[in-house]
DSSP file (Angstrom, degrees, kcal/mol; ACC not computed):
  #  RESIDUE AA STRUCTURE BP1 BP2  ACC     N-H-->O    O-->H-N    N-H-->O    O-->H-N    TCO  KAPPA ALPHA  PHI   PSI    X-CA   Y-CA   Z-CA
    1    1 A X     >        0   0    0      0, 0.0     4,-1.2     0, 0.0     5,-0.2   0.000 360.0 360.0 360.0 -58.0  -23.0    1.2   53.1
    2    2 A X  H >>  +     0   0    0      2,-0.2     4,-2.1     1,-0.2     3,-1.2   0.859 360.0  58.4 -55.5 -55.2  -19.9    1.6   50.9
    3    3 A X  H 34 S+     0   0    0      1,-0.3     5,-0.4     2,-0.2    -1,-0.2   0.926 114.6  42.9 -41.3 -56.5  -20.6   -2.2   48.9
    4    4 A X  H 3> S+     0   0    0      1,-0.2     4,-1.3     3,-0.1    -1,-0.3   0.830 110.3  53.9 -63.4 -25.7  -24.2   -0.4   48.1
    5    5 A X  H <X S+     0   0    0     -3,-1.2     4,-1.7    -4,-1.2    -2,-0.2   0.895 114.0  43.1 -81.3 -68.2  -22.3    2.9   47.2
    6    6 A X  H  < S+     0   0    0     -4,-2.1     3,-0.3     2,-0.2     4,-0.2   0.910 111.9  50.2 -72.1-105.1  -20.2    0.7   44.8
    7    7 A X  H  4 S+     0   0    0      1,-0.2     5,-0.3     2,-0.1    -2,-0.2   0.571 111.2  53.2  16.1 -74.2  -23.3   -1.5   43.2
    8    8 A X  H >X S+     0   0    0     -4,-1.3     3,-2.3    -5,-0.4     4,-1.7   0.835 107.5  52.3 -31.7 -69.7  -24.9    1.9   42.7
    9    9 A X  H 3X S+     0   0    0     -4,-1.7     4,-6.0    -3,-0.3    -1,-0.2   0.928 112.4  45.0 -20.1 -83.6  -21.7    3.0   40.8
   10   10 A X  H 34 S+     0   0    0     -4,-0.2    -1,-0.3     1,-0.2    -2,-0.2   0.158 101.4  58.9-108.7  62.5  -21.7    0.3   38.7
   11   11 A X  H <4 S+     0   0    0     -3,-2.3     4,-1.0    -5,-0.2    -1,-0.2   0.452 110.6  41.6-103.0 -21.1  -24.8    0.1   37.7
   12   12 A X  H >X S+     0   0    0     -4,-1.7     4,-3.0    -5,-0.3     3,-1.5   0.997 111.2  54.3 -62.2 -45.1  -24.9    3.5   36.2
   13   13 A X  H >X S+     0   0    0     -4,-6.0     3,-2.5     1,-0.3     2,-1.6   0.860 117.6  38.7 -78.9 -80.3  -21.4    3.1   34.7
   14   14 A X  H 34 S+     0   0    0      1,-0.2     4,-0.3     2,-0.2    -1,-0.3   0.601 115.5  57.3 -30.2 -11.6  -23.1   -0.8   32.8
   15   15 A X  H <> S+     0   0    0     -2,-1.6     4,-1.6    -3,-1.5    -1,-0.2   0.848 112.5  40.3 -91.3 -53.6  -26.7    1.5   32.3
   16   16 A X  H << S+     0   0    0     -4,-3.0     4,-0.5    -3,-2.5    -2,-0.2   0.744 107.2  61.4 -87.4  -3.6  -24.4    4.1   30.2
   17   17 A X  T >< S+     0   0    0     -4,-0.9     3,-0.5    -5,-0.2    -1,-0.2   0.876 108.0  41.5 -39.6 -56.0  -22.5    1.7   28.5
   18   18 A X  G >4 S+     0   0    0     -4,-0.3     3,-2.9     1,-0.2    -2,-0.2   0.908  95.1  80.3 -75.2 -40.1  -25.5    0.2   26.8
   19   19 A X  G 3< S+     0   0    0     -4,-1.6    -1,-0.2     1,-0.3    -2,-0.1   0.766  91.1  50.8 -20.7 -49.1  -26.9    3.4   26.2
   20   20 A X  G X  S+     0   0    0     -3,-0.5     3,-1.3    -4,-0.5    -1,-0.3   0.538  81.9 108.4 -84.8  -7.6  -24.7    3.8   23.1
   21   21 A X  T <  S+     0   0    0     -3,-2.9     3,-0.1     1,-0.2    19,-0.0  -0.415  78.4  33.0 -82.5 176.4  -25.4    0.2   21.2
   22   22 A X  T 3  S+     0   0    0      1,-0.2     2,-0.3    17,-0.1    -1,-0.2   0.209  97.3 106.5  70.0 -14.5  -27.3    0.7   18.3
   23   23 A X    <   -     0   0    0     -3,-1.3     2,-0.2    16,-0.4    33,-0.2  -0.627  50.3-136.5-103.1 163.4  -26.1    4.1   17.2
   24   24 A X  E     -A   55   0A   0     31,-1.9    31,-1.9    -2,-0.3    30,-0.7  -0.588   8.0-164.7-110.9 178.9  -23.8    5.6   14.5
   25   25 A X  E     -AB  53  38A   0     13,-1.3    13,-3.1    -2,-0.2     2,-0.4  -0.964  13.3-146.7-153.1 135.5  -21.4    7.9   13.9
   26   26 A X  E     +AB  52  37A   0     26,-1.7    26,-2.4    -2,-0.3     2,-0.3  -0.978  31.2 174.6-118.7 129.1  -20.0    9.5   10.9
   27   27 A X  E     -A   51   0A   0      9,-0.5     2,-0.5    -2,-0.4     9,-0.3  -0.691  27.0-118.8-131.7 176.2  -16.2   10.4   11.2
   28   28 A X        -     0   0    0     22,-1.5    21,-2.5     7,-0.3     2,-0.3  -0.941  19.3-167.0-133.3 106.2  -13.5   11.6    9.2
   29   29 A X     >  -     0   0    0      5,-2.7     4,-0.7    -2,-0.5     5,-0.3  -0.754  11.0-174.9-109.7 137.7  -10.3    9.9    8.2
   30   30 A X  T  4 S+     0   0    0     17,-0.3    -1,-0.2    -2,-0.3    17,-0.1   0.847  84.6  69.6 -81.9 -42.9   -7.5   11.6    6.8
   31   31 A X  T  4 S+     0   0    0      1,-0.2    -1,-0.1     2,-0.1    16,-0.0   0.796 116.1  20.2  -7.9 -92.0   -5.9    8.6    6.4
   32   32 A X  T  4 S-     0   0    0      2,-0.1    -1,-0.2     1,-0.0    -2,-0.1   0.737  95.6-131.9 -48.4 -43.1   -8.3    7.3    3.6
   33   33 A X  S  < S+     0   0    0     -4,-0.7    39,-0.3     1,-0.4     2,-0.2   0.651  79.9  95.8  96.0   5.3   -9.5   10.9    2.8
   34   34 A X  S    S-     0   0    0     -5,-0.3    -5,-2.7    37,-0.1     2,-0.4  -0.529  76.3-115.3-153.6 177.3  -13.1    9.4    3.0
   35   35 A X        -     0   0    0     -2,-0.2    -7,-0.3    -7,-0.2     2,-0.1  -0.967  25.9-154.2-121.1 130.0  -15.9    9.4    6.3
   36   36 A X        -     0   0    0     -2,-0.4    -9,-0.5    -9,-0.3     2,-0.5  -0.367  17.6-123.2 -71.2 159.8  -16.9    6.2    7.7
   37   37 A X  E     -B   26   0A   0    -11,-0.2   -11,-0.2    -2,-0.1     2,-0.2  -0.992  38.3-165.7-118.9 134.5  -20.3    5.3    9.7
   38   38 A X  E     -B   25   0A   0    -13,-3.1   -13,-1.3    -2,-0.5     4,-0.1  -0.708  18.8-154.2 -95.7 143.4  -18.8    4.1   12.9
   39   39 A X  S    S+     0   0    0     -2,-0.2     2,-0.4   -15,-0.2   -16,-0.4   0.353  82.7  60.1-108.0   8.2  -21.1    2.1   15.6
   40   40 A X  S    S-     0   0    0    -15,-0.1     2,-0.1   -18,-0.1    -2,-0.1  -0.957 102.6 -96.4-138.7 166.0  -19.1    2.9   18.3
   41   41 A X        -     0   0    0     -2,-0.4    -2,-0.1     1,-0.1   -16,-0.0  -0.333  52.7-132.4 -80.1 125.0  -18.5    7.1   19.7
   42   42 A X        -     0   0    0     -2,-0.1     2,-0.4     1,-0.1    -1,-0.1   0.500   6.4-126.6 -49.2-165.7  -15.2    8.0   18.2
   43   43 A X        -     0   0    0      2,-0.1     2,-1.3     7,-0.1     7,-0.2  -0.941  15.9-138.7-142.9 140.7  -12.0    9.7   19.6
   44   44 A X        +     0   0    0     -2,-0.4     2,-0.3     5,-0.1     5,-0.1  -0.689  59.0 122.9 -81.2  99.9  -10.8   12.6   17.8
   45   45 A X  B >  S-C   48   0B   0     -2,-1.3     3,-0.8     3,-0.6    -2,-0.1  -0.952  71.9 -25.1-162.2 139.6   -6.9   11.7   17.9
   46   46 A X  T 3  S+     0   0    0     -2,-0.3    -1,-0.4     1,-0.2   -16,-0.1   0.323 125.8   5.7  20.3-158.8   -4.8   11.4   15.2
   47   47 A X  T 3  S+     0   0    0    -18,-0.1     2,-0.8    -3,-0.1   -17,-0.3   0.587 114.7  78.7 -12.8 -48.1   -6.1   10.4   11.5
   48   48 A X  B <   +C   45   0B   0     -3,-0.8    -3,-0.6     1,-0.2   -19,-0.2  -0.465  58.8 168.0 -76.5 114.3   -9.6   10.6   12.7
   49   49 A X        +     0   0    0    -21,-2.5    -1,-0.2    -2,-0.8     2,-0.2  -0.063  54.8  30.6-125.1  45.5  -10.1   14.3   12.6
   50   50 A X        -     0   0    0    -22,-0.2   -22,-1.5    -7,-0.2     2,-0.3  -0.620  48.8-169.1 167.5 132.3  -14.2   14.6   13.2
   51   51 A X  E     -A   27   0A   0    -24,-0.2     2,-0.3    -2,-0.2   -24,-0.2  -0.994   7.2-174.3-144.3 134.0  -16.7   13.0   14.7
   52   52 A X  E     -A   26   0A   0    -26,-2.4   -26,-1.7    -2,-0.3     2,-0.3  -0.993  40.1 -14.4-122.3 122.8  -20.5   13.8   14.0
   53   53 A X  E     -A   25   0A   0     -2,-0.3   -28,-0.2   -28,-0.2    -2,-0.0  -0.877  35.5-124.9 161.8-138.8  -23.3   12.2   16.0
   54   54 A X  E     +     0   0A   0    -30,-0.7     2,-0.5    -2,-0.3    -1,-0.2   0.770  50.6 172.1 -95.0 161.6  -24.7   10.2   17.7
   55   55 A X  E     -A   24   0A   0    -31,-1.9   -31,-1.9    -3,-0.2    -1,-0.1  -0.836  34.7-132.8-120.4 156.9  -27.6    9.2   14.9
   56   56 A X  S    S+     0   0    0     -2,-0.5     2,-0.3   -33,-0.2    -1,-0.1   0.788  81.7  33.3 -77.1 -22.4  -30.1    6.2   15.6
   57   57 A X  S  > S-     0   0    0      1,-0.1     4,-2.8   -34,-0.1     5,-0.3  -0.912  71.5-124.7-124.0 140.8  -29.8    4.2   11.7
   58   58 A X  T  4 S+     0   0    0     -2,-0.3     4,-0.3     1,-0.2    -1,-0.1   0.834 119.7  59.9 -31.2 -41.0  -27.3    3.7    9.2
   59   59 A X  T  > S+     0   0    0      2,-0.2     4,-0.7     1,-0.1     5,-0.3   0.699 108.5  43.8-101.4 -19.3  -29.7    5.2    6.9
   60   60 A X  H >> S+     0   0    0      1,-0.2     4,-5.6     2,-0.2     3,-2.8   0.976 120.9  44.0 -72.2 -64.3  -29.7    9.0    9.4
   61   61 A X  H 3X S+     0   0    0     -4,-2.8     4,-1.4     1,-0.3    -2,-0.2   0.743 109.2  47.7 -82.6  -2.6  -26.2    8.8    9.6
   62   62 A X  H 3> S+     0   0    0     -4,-0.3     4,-1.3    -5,-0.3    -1,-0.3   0.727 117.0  50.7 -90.1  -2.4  -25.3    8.0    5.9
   63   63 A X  H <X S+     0   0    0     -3,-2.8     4,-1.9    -4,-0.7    -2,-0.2   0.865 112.7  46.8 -64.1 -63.9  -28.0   11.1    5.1
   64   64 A X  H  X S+     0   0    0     -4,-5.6     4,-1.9    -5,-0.3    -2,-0.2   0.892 106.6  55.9 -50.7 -30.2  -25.9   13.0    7.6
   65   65 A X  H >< S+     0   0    0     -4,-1.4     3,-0.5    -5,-0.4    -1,-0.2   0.995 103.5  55.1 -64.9 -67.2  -22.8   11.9    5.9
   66   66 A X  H 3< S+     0   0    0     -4,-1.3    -1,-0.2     1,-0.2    -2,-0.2   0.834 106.7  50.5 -44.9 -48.3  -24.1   13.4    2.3
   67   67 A X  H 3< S+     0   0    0     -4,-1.9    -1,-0.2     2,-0.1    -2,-0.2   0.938  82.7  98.6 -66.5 -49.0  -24.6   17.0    3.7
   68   68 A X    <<  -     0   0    0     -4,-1.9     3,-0.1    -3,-0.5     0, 0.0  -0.286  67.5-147.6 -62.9 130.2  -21.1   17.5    5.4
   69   69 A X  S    S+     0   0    0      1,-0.2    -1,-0.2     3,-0.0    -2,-0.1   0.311  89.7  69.2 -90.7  -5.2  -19.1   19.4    2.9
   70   70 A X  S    S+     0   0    0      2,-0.0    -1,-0.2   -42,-0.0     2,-0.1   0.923  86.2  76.0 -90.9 -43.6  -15.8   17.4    4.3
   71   71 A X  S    S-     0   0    0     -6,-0.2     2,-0.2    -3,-0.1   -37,-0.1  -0.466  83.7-126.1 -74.3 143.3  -16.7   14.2    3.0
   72   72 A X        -     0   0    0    -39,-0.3   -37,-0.2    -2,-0.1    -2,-0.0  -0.476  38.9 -89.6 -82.6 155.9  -16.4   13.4   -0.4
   73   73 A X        -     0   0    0     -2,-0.2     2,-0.2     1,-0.1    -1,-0.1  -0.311  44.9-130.0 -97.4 155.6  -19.4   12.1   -2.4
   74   74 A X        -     0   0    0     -3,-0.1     2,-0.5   -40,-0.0    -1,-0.1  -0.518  23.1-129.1-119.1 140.3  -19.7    7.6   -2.1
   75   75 A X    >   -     0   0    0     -2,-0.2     2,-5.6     0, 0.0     3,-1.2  -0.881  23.1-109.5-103.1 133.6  -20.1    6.0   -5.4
   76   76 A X  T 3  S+     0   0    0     -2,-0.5     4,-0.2     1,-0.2     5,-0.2   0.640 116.2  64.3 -51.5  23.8  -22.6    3.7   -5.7
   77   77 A X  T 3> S+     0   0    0     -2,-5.6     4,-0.9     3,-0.1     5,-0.3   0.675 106.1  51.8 -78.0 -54.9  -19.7    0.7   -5.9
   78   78 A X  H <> S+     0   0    0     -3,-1.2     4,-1.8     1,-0.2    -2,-0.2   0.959 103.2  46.4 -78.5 -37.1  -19.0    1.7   -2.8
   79   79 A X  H  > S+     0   0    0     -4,-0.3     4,-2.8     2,-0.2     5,-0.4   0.932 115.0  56.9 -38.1 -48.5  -22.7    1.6   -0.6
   80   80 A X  H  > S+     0   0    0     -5,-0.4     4,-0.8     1,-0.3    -1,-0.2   0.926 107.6  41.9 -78.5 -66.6  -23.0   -1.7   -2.2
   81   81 A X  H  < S+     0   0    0     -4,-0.9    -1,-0.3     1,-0.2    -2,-0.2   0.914 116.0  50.5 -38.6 -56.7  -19.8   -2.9   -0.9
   82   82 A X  H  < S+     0   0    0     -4,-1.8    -2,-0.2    -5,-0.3    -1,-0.2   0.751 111.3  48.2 -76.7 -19.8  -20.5   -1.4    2.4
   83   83 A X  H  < S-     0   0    0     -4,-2.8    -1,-0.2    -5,-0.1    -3,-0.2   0.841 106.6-119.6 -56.9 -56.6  -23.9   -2.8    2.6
   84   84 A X     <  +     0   0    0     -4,-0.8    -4,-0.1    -5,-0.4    -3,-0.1  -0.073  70.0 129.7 133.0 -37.8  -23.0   -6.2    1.8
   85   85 A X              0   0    0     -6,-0.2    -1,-0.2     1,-0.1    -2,-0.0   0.279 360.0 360.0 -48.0 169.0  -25.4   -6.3   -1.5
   86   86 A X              0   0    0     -3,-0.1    -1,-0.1     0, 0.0    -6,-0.1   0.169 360.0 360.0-128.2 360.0  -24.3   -7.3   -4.8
């Protein structure tokens, strides 16, 4: 009974693991001064002092990212950098 007990175990714990790929997160470094989109769920602990999410695209959470009145506004230098684009 206890070996099925344990199975059980981990398959939820591998079930919620996966749960989380694909999503973003928009955080807040003091470090930098700036918000990232993150792909994986933050920790609030030192520099990183906010974590908003979790959003299903890049394109939700870089939306979400424009409304929060703590991040400072991206210049289009930088999306194109962070995209990859030229």
């Amino acid at each position: 009974m206890k070996p099925l007990i344990f199975a059980g175990i981990l398959l939820v714990a591998s079930g919620t693991a996966s749960l989380a790929d694909g999503l973003f997160w928009v955080v807040g470094n003091r470090a930098t001064g700036k918000c990232d989109i993150v792909t994986s769920n933050p920790v609030i602990i030192g520099d990183i002092w906010f974590g908003d999410g979790p959003y299903k695209s890049r394109a939700d959470a870089m939306l979400a990212r424009s409304t929060i009145r703590a991040c400072p506004a991206t210049t289009p230098d930088e999306e194109k950098a962070k995209d990859g684009t030229n």
